[in-house]
C-alpha positions as CSV (number, residue, x, y, z in Angstrom):
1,X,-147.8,9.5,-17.9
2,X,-144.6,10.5,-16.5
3,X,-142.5,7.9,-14.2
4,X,-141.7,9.1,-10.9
5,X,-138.0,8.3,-9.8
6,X,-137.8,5.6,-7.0
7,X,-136.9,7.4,-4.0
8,X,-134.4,5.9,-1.8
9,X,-131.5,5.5,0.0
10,X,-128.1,4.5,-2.0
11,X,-127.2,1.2,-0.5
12,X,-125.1,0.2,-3.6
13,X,-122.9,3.4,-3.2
14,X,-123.1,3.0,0.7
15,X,-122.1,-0.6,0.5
16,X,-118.9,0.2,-2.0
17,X,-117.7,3.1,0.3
18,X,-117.6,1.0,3.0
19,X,-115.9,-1.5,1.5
20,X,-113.3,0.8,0.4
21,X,-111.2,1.0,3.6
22,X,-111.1,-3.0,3.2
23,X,-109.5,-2.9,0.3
24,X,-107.0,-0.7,0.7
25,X,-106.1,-2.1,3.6
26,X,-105.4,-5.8,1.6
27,X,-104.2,-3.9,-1.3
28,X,-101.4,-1.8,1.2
29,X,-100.7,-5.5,2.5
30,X,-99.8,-7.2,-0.9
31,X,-97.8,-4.1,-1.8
32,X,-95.9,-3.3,0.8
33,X,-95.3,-7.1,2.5
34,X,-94.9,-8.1,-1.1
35,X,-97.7,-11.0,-0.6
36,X,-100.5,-12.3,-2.5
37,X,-104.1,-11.0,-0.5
38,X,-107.6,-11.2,-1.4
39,X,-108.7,-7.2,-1.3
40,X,-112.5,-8.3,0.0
41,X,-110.5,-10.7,2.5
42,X,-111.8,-10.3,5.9
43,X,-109.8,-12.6,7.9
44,X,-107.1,-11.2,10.4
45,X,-107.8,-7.0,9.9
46,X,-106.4,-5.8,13.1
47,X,-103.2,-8.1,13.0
48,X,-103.1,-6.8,9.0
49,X,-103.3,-3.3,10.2
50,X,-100.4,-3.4,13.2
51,X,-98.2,-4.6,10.8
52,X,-98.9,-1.8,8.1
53,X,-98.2,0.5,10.9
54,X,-95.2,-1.4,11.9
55,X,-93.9,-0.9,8.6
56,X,-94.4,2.7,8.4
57,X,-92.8,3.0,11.6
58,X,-89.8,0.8,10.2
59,X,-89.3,2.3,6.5
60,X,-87.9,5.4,7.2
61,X,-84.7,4.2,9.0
62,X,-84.7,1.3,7.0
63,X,-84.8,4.0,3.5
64,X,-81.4,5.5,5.7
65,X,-79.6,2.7,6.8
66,X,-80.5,-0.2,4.8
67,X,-79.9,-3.6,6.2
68,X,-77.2,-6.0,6.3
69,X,-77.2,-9.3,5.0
70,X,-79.2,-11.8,6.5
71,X,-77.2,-15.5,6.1
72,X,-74.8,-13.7,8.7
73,X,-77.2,-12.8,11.1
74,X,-79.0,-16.6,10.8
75,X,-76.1,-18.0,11.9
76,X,-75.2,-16.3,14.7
77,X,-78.9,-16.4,15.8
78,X,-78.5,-20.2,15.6
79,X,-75.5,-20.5,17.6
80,X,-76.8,-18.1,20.0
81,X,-79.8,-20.1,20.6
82,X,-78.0,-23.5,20.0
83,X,-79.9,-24.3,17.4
84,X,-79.5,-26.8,15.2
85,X,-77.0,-25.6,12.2
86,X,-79.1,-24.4,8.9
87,X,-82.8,-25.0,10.5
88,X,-83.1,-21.1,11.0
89,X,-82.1,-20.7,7.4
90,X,-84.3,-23.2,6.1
91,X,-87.0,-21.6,8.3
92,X,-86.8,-18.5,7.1
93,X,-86.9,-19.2,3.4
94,X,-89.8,-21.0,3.7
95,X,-91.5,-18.3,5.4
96,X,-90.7,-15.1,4.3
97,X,-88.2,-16.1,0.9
98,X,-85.2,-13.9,3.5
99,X,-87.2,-11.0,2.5
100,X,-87.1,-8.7,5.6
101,X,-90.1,-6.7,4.8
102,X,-92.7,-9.7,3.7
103,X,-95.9,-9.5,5.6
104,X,-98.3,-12.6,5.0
105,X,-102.0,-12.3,4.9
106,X,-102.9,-13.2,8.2
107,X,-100.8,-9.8,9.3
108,X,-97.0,-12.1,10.4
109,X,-94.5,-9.9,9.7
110,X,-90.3,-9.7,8.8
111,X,-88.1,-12.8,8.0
112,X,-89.4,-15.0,10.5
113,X,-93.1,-14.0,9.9
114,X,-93.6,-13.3,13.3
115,X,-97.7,-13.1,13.8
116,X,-98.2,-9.0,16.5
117,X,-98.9,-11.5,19.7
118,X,-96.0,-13.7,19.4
119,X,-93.7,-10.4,18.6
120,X,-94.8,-8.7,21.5
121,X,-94.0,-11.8,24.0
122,X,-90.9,-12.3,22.6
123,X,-90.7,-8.7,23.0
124,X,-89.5,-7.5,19.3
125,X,-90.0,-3.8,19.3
126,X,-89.5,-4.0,15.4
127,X,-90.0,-7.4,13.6
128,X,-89.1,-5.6,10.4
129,X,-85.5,-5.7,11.8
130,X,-83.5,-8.3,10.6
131,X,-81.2,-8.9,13.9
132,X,-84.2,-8.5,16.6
133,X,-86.4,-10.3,14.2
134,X,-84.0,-13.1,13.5
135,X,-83.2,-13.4,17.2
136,X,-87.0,-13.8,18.4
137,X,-87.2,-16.6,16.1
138,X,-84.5,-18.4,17.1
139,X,-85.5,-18.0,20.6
140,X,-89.3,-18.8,20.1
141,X,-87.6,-22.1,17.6
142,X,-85.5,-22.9,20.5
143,X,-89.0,-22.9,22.7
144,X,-90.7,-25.2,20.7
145,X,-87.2,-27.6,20.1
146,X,-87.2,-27.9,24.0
147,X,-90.9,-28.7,24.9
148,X,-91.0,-31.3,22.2
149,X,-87.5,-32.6,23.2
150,X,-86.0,-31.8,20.7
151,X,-88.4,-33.3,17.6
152,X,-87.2,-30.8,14.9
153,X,-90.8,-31.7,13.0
154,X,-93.1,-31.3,15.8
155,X,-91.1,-27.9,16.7
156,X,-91.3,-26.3,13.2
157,X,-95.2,-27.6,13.3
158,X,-95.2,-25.6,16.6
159,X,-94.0,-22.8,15.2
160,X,-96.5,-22.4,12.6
161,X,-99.6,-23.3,14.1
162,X,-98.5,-22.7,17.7
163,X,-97.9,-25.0,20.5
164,X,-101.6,-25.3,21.7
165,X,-102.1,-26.9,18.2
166,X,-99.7,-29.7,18.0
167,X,-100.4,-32.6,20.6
168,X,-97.8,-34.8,19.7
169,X,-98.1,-35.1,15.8
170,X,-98.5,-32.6,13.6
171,X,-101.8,-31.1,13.0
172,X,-103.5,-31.6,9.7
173,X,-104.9,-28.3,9.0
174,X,-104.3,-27.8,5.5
175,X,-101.4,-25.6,5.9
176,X,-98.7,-27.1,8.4
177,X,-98.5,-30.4,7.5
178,X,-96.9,-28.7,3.7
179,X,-95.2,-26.4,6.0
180,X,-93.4,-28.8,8.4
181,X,-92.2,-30.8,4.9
182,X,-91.6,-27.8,2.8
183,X,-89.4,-26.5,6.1
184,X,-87.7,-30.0,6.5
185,X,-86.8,-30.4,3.3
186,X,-84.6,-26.8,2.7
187,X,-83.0,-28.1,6.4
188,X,-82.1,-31.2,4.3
189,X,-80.1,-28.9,1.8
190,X,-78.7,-26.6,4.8
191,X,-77.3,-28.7,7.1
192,X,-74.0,-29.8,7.4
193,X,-72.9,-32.8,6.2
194,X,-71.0,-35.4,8.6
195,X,-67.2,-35.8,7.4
196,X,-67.0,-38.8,5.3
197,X,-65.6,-41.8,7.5
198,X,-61.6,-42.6,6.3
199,X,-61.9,-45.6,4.7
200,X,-59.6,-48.2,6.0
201,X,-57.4,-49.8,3.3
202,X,-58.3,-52.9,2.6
203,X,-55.7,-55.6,4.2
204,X,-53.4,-57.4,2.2
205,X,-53.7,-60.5,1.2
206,X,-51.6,-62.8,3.1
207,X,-49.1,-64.5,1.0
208,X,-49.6,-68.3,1.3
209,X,-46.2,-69.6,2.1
210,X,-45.2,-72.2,-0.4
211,X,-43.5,-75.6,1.3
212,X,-39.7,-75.5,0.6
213,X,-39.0,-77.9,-2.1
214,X,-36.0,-79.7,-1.5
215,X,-33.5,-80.4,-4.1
216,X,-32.7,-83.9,-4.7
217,X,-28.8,-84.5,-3.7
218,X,-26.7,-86.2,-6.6
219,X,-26.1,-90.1,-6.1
C-alpha cells in the first residue's frame, strides 16, 4: 500500500522566513553598534532600526572625515554646560566605552547612548557625531543635575532610566541602580582632586627660660 504524502501548508519554512528579517536586524545591531544582542530579541525593533539607519546615514562622511578625539570634546561639553569636571567622561565610558558608533540593544545610539526620542528633543540631527552627540548629553545631564538640585546620583539615575522613573531615589530596576554606581565610581577616578592644604609648620617649642643663677661673691 503506498503512503500518500501529508498535504499541507509549510509553516516551519514560513515561520523561519519570517523570522529572518528579525535576525538580521539584531545581527546588523551587534555588528555595526559593536554590542552584544539576542538575534530572536524582540524588544525595542523600531528604535533598533532608526538607529541602523542613522548609521548608514552617518558612515559615509564619517569613512571621509573620520573624527576627532573625544576627551577634548568632553571637556568643553562640560564647561559649556557647567557641568561638573570629569562626570561627562565618566558618563560616557560607562555607556558607550567613548566609542562613537556603539549602539546598545534597546536601539541608544553614539557616545552618550542617546535612546531616537531623547535625540530628537534634544534635537541631535546625528547622534553618531561626537561634538552634537557629546553636546546633547551634557545638556540633557545638565537637565537632570538641575531638577534634582544638583544630586549627581539621582541625575545620572535620571539619565538612564529617565526622569519619570526616579522619584527621589534611584529606581531599583535591575539595571540603574549598577549603572548609577558603575557611573559614580569612574567620576571618582575623573575628578579633580582638591590642592592639598599647606601644612602649617609645626611651632617651636618655646624655650623654657632658666632662672639666672647668681655667682656667689668672694668673702
Amino acid at each position: 500500500m503506498r503512503r500518500t504524502r501529508a498535504s499541507g501548508f509549510p509553516w516551519v519554512k514560513v515561520g523561519l522566513w519570517a523570522l529572518l528579517p528579525l535576525v538580521l536586524l539584531n545581527l546588523a545591531v551587534a555588528f555595526f553598534g559593536d554590542t552584544r544582542v539576542s538575534p530572536l530579541s524582540v524588544s525595542f525593533l523600531e528604535q533598533k532600526a532608526h538607529a541602523l539607519a542613522a548609521y548608514a546615514r552617518h558612515r559615509p562622511s564619517c569613512l571621509l572625515e573620520g573624527h576627532p578625539e573625544l576627551e577634548p570634546l568632553i571637556r568643553d561639553a562640560e564647561r559649556r554646560n557647567r557641568l561638573p569636571p570629569g562626570l561627562l567622561r565618566a558618563l560616557v565610558e560607562v555607556e558607550s566605552a567613548t566609542q562613537p558608533h556603539r549602539i546598545s540593544p534597546a536601539g541608544a545610539m553614539g557616545p552618550g547612548q542617546l535612546m531616537p526620542s531623547t535625540a530628537s528633543q534634544l534635537r541631535v540631527e546625528d547622534p553618531f557625531d561626537p561634538a552634537p552627540a557629546l553636546d546633547g548629553s551634557a545638556r540633557y545631564l545638565a537637565e537632570q543635575l538641575a531638577r534634582y538640585r544638583g544630586d549627581v546620583k539621582l541625575a545620572v539615575a535620571a539619565y538612564n532610566a529617565g526622569p519619570g522613573n526616579v522619584e527621589g531615589r534611584v529606581p531599583r530596576n535591575g539595571e540603574t541602580e549598577f549603572y548609577v554606581v558603575k557611573v559614580l565610581s569612574a567620576y571618582e577616578r575623573y575628578r579633580p582632586r582638591p590642592p592639598p592644604r599647606p601644612t602649617r609648620p609645626a611651632p617651636a617649642a618655646k624655650r623654657q627660660a632658666r632662672p639666672a643663677v647668681s655667682r656667689a661673691q668672694g668673702s
